[in-house]
VEXDREN-2710 file (C-alpha; in Angstrom, 1 decimal):
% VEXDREN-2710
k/r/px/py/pz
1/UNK/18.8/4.2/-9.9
2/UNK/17.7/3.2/-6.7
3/UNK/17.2/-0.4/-6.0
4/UNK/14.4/-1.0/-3.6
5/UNK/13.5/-4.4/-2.6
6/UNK/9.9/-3.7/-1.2
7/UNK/8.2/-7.3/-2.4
8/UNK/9.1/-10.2/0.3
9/UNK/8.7/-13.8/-1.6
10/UNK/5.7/-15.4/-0.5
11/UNK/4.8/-18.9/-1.7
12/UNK/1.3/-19.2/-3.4
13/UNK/-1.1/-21.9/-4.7
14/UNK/-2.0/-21.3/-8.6
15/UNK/-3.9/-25.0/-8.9
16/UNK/-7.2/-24.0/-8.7
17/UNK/-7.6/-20.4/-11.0
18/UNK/-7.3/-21.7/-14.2
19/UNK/-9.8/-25.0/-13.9
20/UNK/-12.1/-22.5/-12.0
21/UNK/-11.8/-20.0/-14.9
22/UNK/-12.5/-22.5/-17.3
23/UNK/-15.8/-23.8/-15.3
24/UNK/-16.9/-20.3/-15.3
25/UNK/-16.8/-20.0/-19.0
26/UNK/-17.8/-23.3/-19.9
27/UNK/-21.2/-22.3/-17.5
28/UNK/-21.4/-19.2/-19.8
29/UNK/-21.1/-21.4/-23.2
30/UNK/-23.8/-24.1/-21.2
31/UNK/-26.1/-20.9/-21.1
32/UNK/-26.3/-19.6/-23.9
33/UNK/-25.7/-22.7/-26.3
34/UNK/-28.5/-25.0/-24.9
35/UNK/-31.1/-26.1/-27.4
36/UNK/-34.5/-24.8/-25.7
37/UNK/-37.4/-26.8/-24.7
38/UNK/-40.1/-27.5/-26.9
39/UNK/-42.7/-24.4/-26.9
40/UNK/-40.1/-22.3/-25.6
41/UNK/-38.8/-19.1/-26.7
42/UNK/-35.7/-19.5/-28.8
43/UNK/-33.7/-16.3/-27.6
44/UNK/-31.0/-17.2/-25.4
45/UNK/-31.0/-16.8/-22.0
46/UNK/-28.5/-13.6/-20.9
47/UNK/-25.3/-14.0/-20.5
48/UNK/-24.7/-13.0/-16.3
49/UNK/-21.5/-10.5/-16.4
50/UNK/-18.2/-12.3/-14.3
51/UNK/-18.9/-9.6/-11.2
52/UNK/-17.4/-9.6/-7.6
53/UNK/-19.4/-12.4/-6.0
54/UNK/-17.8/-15.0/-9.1
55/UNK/-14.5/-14.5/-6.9
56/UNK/-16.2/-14.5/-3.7
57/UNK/-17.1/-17.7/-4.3
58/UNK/-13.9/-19.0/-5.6
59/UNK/-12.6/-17.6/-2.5
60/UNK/-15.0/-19.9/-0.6
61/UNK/-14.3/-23.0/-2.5
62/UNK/-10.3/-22.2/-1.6
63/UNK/-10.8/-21.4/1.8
64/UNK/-12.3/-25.2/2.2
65/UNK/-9.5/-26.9/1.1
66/UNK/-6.0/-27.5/2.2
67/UNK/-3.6/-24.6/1.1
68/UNK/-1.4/-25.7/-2.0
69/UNK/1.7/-23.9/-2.9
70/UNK/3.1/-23.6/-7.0
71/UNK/6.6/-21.8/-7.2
72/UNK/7.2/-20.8/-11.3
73/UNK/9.3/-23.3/-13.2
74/UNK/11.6/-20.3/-14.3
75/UNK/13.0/-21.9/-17.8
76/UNK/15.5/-21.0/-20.3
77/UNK/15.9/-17.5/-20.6
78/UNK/13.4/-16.5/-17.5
79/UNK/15.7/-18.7/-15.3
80/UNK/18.7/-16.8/-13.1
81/UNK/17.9/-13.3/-14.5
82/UNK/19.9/-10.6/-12.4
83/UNK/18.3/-7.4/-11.8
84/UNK/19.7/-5.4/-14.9
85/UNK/18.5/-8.5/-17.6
86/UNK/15.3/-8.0/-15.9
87/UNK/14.7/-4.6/-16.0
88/UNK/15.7/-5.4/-19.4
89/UNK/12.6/-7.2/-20.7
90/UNK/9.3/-5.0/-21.7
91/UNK/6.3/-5.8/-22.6
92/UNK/5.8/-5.0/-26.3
93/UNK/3.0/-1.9/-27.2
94/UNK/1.9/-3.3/-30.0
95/UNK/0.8/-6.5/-27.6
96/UNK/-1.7/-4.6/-25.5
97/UNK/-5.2/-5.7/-25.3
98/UNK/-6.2/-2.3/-25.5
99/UNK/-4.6/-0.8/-27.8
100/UNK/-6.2/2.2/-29.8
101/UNK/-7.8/3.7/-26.7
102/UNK/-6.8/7.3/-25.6
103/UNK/-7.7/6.4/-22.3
104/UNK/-6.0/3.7/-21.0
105/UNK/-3.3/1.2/-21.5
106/UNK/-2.5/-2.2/-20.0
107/UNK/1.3/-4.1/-19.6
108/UNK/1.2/-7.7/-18.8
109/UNK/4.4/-8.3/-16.7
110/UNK/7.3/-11.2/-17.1
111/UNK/8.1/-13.6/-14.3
112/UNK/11.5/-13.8/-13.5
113/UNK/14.5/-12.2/-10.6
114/UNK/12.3/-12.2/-7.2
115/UNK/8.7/-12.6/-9.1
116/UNK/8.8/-16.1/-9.5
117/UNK/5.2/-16.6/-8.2
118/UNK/2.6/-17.7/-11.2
119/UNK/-0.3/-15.2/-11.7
120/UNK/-3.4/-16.3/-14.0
121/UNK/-4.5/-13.0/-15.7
122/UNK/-7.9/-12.4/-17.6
123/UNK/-9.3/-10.1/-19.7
124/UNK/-13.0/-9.3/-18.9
125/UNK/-14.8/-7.7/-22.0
126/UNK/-18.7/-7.4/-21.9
127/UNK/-19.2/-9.2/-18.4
128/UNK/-17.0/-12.5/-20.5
129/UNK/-14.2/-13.8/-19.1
130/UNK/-10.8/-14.2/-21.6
131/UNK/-8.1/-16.0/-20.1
132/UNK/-4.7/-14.7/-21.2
133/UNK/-1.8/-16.9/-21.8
134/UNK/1.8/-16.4/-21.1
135/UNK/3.9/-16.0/-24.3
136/UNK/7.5/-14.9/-24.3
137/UNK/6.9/-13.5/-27.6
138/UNK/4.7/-10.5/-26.1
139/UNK/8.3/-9.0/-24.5
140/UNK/11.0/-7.1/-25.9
141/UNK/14.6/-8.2/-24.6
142/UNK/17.5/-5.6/-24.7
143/UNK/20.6/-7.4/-26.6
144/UNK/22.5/-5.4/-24.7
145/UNK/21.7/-7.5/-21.4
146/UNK/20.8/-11.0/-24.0
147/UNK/23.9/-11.0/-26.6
148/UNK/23.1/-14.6/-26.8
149/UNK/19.4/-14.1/-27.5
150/UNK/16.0/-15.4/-26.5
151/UNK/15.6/-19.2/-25.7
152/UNK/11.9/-19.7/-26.6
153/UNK/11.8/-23.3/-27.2
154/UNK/12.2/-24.5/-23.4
155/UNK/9.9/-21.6/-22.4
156/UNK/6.4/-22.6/-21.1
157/UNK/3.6/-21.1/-19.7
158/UNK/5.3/-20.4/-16.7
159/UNK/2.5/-17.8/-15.9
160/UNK/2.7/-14.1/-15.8
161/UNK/4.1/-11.9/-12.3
162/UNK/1.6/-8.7/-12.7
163/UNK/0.3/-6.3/-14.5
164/UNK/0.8/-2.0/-15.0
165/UNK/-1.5/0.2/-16.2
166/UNK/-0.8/3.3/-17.8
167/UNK/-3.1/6.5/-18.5
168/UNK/-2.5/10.0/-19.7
169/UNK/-1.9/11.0/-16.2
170/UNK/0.4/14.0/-16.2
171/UNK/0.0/15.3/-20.1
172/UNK/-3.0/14.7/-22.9
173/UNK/-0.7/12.8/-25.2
174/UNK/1.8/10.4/-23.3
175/UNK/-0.1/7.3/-21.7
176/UNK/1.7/7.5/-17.8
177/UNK/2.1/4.3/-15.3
178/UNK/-0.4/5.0/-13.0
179/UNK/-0.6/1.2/-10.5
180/UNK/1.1/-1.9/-11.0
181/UNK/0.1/-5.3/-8.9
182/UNK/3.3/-7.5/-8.4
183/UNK/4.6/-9.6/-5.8
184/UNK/2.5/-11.4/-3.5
185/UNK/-0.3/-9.2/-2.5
186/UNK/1.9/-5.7/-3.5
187/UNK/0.2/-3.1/-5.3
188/UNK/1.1/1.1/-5.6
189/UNK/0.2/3.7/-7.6
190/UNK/1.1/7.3/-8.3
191/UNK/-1.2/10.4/-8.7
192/UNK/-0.7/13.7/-10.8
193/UNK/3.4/15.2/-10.3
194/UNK/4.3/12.5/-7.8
195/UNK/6.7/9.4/-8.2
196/UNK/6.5/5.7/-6.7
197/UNK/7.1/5.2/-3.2
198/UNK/4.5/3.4/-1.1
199/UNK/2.7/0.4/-1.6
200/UNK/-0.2/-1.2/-0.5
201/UNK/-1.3/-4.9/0.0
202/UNK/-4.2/-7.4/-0.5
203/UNK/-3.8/-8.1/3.2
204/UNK/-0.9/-8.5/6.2
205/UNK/-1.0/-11.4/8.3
206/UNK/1.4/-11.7/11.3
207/UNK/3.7/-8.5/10.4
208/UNK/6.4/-7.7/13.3
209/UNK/5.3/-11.3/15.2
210/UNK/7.5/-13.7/16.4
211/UNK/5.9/-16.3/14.5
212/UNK/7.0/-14.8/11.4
213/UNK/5.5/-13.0/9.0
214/UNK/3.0/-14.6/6.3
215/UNK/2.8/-13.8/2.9
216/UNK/-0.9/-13.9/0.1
217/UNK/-0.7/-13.9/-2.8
218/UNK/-2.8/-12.4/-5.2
219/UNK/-2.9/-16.0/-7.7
220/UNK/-5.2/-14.0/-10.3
221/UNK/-6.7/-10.8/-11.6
222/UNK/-9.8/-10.2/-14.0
223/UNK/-9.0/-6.7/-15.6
224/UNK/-12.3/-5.8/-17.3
225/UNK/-11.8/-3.6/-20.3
226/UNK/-13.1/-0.2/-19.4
227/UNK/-16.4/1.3/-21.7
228/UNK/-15.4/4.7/-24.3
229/UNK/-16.5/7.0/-21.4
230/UNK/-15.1/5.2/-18.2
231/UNK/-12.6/7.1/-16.3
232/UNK/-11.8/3.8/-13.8
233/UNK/-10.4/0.3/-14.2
234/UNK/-12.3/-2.5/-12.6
235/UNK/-10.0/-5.2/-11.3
236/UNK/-10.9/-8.2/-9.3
237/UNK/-8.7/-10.5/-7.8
238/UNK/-8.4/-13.6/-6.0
239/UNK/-5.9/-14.0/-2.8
240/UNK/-4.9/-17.0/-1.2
241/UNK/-2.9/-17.9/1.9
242/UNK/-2.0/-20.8/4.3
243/UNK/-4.4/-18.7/6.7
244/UNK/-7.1/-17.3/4.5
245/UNK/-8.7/-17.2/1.1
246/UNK/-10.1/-13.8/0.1
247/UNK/-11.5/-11.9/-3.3
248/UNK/-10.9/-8.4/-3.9
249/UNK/-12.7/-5.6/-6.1
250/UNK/-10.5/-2.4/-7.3
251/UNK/-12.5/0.2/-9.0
252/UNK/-9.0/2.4/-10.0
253/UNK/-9.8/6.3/-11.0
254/UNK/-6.0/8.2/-11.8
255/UNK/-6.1/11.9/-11.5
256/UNK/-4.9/14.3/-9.1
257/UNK/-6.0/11.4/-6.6
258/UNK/-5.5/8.0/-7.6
259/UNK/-8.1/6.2/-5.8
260/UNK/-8.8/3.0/-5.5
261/UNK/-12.7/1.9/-4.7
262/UNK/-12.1/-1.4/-2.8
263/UNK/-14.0/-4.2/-1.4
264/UNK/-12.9/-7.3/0.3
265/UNK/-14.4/-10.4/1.5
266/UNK/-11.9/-13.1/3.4
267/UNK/-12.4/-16.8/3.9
268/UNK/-10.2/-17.3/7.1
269/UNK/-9.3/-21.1/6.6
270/UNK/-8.1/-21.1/10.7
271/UNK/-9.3/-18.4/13.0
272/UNK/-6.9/-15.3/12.9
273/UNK/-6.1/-12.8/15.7
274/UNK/-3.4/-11.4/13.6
275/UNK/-4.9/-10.2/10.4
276/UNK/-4.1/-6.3/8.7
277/UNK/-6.7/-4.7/6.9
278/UNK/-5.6/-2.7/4.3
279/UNK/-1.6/-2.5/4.9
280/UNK/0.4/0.2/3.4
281/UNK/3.8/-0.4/3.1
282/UNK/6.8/2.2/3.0
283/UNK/10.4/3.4/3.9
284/UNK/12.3/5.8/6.7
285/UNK/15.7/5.5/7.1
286/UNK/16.4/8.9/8.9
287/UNK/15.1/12.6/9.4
288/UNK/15.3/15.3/11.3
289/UNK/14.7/13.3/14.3
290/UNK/17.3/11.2/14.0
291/UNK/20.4/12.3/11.9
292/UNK/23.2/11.5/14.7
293/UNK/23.4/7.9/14.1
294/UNK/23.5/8.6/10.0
295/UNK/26.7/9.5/8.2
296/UNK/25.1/11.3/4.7
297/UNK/24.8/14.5/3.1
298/UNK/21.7/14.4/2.9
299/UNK/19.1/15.9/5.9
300/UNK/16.4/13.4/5.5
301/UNK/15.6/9.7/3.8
302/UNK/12.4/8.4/3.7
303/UNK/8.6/7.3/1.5
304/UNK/6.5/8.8/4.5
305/UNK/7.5/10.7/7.7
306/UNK/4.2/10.2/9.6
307/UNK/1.4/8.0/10.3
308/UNK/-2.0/10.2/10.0
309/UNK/-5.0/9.3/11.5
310/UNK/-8.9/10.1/12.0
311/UNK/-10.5/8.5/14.8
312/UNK/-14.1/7.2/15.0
313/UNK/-14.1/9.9/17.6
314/UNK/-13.1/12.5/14.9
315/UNK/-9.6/12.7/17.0
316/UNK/-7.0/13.9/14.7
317/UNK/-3.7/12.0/15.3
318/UNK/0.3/11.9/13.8
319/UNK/2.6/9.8/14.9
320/UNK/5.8/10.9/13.7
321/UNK/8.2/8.3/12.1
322/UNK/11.5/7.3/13.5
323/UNK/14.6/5.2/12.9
324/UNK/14.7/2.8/16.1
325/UNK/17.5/0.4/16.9
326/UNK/15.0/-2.5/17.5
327/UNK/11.4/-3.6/16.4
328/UNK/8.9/-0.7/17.5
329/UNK/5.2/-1.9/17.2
330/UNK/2.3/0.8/18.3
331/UNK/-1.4/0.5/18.4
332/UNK/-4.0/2.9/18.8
333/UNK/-6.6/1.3/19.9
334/UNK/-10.3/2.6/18.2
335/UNK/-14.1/1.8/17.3
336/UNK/-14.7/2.9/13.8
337/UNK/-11.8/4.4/12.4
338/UNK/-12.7/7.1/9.9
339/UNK/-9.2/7.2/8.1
340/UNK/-5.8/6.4/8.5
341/UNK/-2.6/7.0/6.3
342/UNK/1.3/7.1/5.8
343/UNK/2.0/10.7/4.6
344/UNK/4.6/12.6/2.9
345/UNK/4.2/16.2/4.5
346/UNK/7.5/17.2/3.8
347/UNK/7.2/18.7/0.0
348/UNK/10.3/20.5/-0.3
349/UNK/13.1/19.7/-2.6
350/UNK/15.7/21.2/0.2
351/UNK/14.1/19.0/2.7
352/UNK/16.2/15.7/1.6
353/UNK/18.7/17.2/-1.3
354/UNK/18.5/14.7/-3.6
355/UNK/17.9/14.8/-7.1
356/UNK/17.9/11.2/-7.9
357/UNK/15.3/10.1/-5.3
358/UNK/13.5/13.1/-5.3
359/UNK/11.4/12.0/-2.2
360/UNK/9.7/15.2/-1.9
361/UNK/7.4/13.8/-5.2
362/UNK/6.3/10.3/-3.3
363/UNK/2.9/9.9/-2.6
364/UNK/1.0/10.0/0.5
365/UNK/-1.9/7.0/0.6
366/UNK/-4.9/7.4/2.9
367/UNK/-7.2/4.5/3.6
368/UNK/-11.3/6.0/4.5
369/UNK/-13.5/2.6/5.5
370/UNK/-16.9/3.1/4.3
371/UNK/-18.5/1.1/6.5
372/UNK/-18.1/0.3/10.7
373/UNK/-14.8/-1.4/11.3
374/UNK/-16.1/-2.1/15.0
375/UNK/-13.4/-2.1/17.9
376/UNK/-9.7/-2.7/16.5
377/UNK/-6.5/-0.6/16.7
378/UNK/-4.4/1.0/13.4
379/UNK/-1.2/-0.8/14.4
380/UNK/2.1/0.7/13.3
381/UNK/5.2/-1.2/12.8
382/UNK/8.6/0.2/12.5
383/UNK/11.4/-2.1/11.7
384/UNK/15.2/-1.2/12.0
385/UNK/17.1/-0.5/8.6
386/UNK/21.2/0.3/7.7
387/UNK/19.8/2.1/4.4
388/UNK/17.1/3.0/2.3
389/UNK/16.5/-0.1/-0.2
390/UNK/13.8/-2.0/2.1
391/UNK/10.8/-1.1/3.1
392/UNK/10.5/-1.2/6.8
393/UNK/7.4/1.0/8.1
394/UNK/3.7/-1.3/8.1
395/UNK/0.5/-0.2/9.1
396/UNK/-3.0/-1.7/8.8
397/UNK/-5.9/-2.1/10.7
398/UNK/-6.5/-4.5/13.6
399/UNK/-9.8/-5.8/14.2
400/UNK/-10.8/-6.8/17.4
401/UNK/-12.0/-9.5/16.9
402/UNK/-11.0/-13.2/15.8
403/UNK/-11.6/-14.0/12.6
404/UNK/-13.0/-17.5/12.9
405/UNK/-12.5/-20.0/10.1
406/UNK/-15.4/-20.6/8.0
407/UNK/-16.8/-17.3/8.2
408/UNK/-16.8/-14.5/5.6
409/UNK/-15.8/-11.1/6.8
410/UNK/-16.2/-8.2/4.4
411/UNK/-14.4/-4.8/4.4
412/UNK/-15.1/-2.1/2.1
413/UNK/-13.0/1.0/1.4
414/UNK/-11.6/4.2/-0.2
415/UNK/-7.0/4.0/-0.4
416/UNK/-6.4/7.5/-2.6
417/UNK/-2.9/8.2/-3.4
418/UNK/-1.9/11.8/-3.3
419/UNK/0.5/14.5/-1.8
420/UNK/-1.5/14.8/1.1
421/UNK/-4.2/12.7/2.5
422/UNK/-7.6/14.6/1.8
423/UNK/-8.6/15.8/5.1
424/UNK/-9.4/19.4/5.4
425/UNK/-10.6/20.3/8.9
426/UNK/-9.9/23.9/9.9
427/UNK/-7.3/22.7/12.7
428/UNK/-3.5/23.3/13.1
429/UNK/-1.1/20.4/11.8
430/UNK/2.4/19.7/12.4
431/UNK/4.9/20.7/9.8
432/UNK/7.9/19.1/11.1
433/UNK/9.6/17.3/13.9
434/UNK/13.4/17.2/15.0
435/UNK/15.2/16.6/17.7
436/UNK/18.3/16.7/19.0
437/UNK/20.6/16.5/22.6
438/UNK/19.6/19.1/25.2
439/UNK/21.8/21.7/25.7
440/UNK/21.2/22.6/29.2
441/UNK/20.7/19.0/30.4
442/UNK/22.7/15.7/29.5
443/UNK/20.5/13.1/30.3
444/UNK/17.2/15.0/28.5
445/UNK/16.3/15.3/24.5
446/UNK/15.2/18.5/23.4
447/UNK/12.2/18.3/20.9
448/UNK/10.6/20.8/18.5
449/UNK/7.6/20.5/16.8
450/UNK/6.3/23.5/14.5
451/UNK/2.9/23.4/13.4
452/UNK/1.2/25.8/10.7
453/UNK/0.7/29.1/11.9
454/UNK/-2.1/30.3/9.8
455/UNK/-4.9/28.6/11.7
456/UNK/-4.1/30.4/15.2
457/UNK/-5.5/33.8/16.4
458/UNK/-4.1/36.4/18.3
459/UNK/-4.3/34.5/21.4
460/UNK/-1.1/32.1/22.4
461/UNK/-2.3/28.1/22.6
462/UNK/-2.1/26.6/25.4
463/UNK/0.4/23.0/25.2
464/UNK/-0.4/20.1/26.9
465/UNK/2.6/17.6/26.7
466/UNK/2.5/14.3/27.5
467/UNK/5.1/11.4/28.6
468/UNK/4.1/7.7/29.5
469/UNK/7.2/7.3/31.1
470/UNK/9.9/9.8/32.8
471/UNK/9.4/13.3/32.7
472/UNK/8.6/16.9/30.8
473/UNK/11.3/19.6/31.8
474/UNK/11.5/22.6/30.2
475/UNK/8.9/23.8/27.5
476/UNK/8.3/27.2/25.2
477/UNK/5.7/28.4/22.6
478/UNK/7.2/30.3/20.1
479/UNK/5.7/32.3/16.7
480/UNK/7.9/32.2/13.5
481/UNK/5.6/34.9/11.6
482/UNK/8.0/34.8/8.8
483/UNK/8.6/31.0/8.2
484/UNK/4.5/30.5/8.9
485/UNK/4.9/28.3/12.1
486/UNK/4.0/28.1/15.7
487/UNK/7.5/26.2/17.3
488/UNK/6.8/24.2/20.5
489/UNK/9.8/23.0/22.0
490/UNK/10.0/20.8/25.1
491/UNK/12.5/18.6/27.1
492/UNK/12.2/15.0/27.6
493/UNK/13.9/13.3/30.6
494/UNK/14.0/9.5/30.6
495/UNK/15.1/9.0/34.3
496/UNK/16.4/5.7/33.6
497/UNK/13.6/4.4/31.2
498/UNK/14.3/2.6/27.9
499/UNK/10.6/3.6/26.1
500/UNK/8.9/5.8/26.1
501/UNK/5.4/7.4/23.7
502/UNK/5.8/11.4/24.0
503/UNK/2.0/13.6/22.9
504/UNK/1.7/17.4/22.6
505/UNK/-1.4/19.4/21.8
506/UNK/-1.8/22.8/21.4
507/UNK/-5.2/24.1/23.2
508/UNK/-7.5/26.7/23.2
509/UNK/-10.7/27.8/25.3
510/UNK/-12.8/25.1/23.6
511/UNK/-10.5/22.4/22.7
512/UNK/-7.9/21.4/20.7
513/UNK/-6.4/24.0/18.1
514/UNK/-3.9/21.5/16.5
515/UNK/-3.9/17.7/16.0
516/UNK/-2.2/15.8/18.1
517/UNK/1.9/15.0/18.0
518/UNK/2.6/11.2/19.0
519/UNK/6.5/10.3/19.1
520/UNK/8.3/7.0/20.3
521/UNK/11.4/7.7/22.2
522/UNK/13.6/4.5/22.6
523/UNK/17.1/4.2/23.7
524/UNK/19.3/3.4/21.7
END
């Protein structure tokens, strides 16, 4: 089993949830207990359904106060677990809130081991909030790992650390995890034949900075209990920071895509410049671009070997992944992003050899905004690693803009998790990249990027290669009929530089034929 560490601790309030939970259903019990006025109608007045703007405006009232941080009195048994005991604790079936339906299924998750952060969850049936609270007897503990038992009596409600949801995503009758939400603002989800690997967040404040990274934390979830012939799970949640409150709507479908319908709205409680919209979060240790400075048997390591994106100018970009030496942050500046994503192209089982991991299954997650973003940049961060158990490769959008305090700023959007983001324009993408010393030349790198074949016509492409810094030597187009690929290879010469961003495109008579290949060369 591999052990990934891909939750940072982030300290988080809890203080306010639970009192404004409790004023939201004592407001429901005020309307539709109160004695009428004389002469008036005796039917009571509708109930309104708990909805979106309830947690906007707990968002607000947050965003107007000081920020208050609760850490998780871990007690008795919960206290000190190791990673094995923890792993060692599940949340009992016959506990679920839902239990009977064929559709969907719902784990509450124990605090404990890195998730010592309190989360409020509720139950939302009928529009009604129903506030959940934490009992140790709602989790199985393997004697194996407790020979000396369970310790309820100096347990309290030490609150919960997330939630799973499972669905019968892969076959009619077994009931698949499909998304879990733990750890700060993490979240990530599978779709149909592919395995965990990236994750998203609520939000990313400061990643790759010198300040220091902050961390939100989602303090509480509404999970409303989905209708006989709903195919999606509506989630809301309420995130809070020392920078910003916010409130968040997940509308979850699973399938072949597991996509998540998603709208924001942030309280900034101090103006932000350094705020990331709709972070993913995943891992590259090494591939073909890179295997010198690696010692393993295997040819390639990694969650995602690409950032994809769409500009709002419909320009199709990917920025290949690669294991740097030192912190590596890019941005592509844009007005209206149409789509960005950290894929997964290579599928293959022989492309990284390893039956355990089996990275060729991890997902791919693509973020489409659905409305104007305005001017920002999707910013990519690559942070050095010695191995594959942290997550080191951010992206998120940018905006512009400052987000001032005391403002609301809303951001809606489509994040589908899938083998491949779902883009299907009729142009030429890269397959894979790798590179490697020239042979003819000591002080150049030779790359090679092959790009699908199928899409190219009789007529050789013309390439156009780029190099912000130093210089392009030698360069051939090449047709690999029987492996399906069109090979461009070129030689980069540093002359002396330390950095350098490296772009190919393949051209024909009326434009591009291929998307185009972004690199970041860096000496090491």
């Amino acid at each position: 089993m591999h052990r990934r560490v891909f939750v940072k601790s982030a300290g988080a309030a809890l203080t306010a949830v639970s009192a404004l939970t409790s004023g939201l259903g004592a407001a429901f019990a005020q309307e539709t207990t109160a004695e009428p006025a004389a002469g008036q109608p005796i039917d009571a007045a509708p109930v309104k359904p708990f909805d979106f703007e309830d947690v906007a405006a707990m968002a607000k009232e947050l965003a107007s106060k000081p920020y208050a941080y609760r850490d998780s009195d871990l007690a008795g048994t919960f206290a000190n677990l190791t990673y094995d005991q923890y792993r060692g604790i599940r949340f009992r079936r016959d506990r679920d809130p839902w239990a009977g339906s064929r559709d969907f299924a719902l784990d509450l998750l124990p605090p404990g081991a890195i998730f010592h952060e309190p989360v409020d969850i509720s139950l939302v049936d009928d529009g009604v909030v129903i506030p959940v609270k934490f009992d140790p007897h709602m989790f199985e503990f393997d004697p194996t790992l407790f020979p000396d038992g369970v310790d309820y009596e100096t347990i309290g409600n030490m609150g919960f650390s997330g939630f799973r949801l499972r669905a019968p995503l892969n076959r009619p009758d077994v009931m698949d995890e499909f998304c879990v939400f733990q750890g700060a603002s993490y979240f990530r989800a599978v779709a149909r034949g592919t395995l965990y690997g990236i994750s998203a967040r609520g939000l990313a404040i400061g990643t790759g900075s010198a300040e220091g990274e902050e961390f939100p934390l989602f303090r509480g979830f509404w999970i409303h209990k989905p209708g006989a012939q709903e195919r999606s799970v509506l989630i809301h949640a309420l995130l809070d920071s020392k920078s910003v409150s916010g409130a968040f709507e997940f509308r979850v479908t699973p399938g072949a895509e597991t996509v998540f319908d998603t709208r924001v709205a942030l309280f900034p409680r101090q103006d932000m410049s350094n705020a990331g919209i709709a972070p993913l979060t995943s891992m590259y240790w090494f591939g073909p671009t890179d295997r010198t400075r690696v010692d393993d048997y295997r040819p390639a390591v990694h969650d995602s070997d690409g950032l994809q994106m769409l500009t709002g100018g419909e320009q199709r970009l990917w920025r290949v992944l690669s294991g740097h030496s030192t912190l590596q942050i890019s941005a592509f500046l844009d007005q209206d992003p149409l789509g960005f994503g950290l894929a997964q192209r290579a599928r293959s089982f022989d492309a990284y050899q390893d039956a355990e991991a089996r990275y060729e299954k991890r997902p791919s997650a693509w973020i489409a905004p659905q409305d104007g973003w305005g001017k920002g940049s999707v910013t990519l961060v690559e942070i050095p690693v010695q191995n594959e158990f942290n997550d080191n490769i951010v992206s998120y959008w940018q905006p512009g803009d400052v987000l001032k305090a005391g403002e609301r700023y809303n951001f809606n959007y489509m994040l589908s998790f899938a083998p491949e983001p779902p883009d299907s324009a009729p142009i030429a993408r890269v397959v894979e990249t790798m590179s490697g010393a020239s042979v003819n030349n000591p002080t150049a790198r030779s790359y090679v990027i092959d790009y699908d074949l199928d899409l190219f016509g009789s007529d050789d492409p013309v390439p156009q290669i780029k190099a912000s810094a130093g210089s392009i030597g030698h360069s051939y187009l090449l047709r690999l009929p029987e492996q399906g690929r069109m090979r461009l290879a070129f030689e980069y010469i540093p002359e002396g530089g330390k950095l350098a961003d490296l772009s190919a495109v393949l051209n024909g008579p009326e434009g591009p034929l291929s998307e185009t290949w972004i690199a970041r060369w860096t000496r090491e």
